[in-house]
C-alpha positions as CSV (number, residue, x, y, z in Angstrom):
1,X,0.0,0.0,0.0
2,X,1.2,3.3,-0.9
3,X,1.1,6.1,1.9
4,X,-0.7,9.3,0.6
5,X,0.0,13.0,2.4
6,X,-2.6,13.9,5.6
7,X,-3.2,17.0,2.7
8,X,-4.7,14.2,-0.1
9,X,-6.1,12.1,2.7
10,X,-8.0,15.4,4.6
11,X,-8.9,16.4,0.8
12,X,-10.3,12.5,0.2
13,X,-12.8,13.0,3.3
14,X,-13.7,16.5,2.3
15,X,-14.5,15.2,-1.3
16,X,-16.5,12.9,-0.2
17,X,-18.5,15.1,1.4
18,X,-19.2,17.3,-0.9
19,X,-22.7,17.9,-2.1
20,X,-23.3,17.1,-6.0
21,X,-25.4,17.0,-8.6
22,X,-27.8,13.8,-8.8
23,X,-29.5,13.4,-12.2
24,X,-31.8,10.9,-14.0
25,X,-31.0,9.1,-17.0
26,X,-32.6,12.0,-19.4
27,X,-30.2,14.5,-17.4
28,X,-33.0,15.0,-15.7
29,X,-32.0,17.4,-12.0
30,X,-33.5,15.3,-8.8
31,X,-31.2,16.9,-6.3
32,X,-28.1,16.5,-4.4
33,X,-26.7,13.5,-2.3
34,X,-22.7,13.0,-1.4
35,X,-20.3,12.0,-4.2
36,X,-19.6,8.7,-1.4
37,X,-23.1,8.3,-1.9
38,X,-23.8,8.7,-5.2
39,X,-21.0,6.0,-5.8
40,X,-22.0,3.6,-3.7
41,X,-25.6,4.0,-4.9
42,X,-24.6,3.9,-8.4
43,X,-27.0,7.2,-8.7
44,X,-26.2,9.0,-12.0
45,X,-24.5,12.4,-11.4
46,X,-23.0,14.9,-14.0
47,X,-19.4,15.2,-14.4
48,X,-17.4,17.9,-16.7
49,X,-14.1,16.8,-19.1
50,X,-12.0,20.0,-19.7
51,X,-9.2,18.7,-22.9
52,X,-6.7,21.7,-22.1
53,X,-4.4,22.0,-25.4
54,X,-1.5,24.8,-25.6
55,X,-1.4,27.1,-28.7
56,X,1.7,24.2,-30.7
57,X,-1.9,22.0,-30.5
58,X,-0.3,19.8,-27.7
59,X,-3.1,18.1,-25.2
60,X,-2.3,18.7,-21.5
61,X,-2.4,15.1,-19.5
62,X,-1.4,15.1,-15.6
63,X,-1.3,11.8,-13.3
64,X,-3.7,11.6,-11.0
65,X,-3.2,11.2,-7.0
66,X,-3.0,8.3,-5.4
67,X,-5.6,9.4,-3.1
68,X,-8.3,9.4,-5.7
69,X,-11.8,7.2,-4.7
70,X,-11.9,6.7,-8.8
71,X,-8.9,6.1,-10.8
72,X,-6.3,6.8,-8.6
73,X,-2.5,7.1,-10.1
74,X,-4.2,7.0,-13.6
75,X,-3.2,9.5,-16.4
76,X,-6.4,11.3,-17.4
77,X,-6.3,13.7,-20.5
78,X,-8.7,16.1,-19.8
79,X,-9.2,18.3,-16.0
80,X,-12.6,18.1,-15.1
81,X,-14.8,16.7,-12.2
82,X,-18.4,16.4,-10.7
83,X,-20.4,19.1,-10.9
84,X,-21.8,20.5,-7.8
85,X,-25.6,20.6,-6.3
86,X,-27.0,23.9,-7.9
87,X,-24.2,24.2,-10.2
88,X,-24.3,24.2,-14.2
89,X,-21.9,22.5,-16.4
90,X,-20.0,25.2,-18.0
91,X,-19.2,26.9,-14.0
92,X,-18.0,23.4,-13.0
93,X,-15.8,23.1,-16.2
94,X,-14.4,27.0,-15.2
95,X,-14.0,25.8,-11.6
96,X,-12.1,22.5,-12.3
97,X,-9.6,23.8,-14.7
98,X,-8.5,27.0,-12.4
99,X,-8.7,24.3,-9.2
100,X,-6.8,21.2,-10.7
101,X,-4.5,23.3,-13.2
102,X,-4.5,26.9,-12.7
103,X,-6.0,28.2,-15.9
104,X,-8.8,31.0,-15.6
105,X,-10.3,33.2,-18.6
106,X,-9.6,30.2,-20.7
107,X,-12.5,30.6,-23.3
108,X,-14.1,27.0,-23.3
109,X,-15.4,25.0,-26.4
110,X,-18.4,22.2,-25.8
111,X,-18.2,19.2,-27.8
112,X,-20.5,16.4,-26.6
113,X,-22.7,15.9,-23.7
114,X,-23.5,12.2,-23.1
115,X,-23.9,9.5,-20.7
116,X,-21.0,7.4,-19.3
117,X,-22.5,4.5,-17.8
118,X,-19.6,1.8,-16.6
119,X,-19.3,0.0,-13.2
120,X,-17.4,2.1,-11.2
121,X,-19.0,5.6,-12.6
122,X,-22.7,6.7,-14.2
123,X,-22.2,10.2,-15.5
124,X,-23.9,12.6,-17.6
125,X,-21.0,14.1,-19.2
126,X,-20.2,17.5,-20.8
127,X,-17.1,17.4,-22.8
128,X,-15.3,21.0,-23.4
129,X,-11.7,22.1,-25.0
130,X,-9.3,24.9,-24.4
131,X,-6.6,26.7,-25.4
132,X,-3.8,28.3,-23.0
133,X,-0.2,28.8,-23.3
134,X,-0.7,29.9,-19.3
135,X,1.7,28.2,-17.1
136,X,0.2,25.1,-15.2
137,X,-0.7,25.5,-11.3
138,X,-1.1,22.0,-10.3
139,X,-3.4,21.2,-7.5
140,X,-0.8,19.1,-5.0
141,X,-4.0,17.5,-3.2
142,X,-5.5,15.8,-6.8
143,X,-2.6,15.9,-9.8
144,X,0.7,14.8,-9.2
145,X,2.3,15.6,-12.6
146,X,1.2,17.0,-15.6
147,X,2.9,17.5,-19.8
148,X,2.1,17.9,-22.9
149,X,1.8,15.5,-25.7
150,X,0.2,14.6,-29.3
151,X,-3.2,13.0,-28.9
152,X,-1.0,10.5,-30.9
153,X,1.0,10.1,-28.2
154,X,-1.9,9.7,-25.5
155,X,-3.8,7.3,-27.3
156,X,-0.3,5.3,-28.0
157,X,0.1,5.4,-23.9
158,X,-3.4,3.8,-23.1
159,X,-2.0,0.5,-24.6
160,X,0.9,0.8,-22.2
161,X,0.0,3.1,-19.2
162,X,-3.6,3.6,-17.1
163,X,-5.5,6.2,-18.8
164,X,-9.0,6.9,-17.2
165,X,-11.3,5.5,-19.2
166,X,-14.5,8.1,-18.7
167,X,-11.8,11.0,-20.1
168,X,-11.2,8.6,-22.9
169,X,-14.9,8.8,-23.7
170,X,-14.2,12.8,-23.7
171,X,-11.6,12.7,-26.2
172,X,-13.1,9.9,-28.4
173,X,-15.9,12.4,-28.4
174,X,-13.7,15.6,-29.7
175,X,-11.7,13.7,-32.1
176,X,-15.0,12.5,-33.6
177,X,-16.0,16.2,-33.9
178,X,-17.1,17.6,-37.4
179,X,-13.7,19.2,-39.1
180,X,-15.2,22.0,-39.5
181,X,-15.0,22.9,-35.7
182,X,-12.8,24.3,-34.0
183,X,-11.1,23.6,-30.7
């Protein structure tokens, strides 16, 4: 067993905690319940995938902590997170890219809103890009590295390294976009 800092684990209970979005399966609002108990439920909540590129068209991918309920240690490829009780999509998206990276004023881009529905996670999903040559600001408590790379390069490392599969969705989503958009 790996030992995680008192900061990840007091940041662990606190998430836990916190008060989020609960959602049918049309997307549907029914209210707010814990994120511990909308996992162990299996309740469908709403979740936000931020793909952060720089301005050379690079895709920003960071490690997750090891202190993460879902996914910990993974690399994911997009910032992101659950959306709050009483929050909308595009404020979470805003939140979680300034909290887990740094990045503010960042204009965002919505690609595809759709349901992840696997085991460990049921999520109605709103997938966003953006662009910013900003330096990162990690968030010690949830990312433990971060870089940039080709999507080439990310989709080579999922054969090789754990990728978070419900950011995978996200970016199988954007790349699927019609050419004529732009990120």
């Amino acid at each position: 067993m790996v030992a995680i800092s008192a900061a990840e684990a007091a940041h662990r209970v606190a998430s836990d905690q916190e008060r989020v979005a609960w959602v049918d399966e049309h997307d549907q609002p029914l209210g707010g319940v814990s994120r511990a108990e909308l996992r162990e439920q299996r309740l469908i909540g709403r979740g936000t995938y931020i793909l952060l590129f720089n301005s050379a068209g690079l895709l920003c991918v960071h490690r997750r902590t090891l202190s993460k309920a879902l996914y910990p240690g993974y690399w994911d490829v997009a910032a992101g997170g659950m959306v709050l009780e009483g929050e909308d999509y595009r404020l979470s998206a805003e939140r979680e890219l300034a909290e887990e990276l740094g990045i503010v004023d960042a204009e965002l881009i919505e690609h595809a809103h759709f349901l992840y529905d696997a085991p460990e996670s049921r999520l109605w999903c709103m997938a966003y890009s953006a662009v910013s040559d900003a330096p990162l600001q990690l968030q010690p408590e949830e990312v433990l590295e971060a870089r940039f790379i080709s999507i080439e390069q990310a989709l080579e490392e999922t054969h090789r390294l754990p990728y978070c599969p419900d950011s995978l969705a996200a970016l199988e989503r954007y790349m699927s976009r019609p050419l004529t958009a732009f990120r």
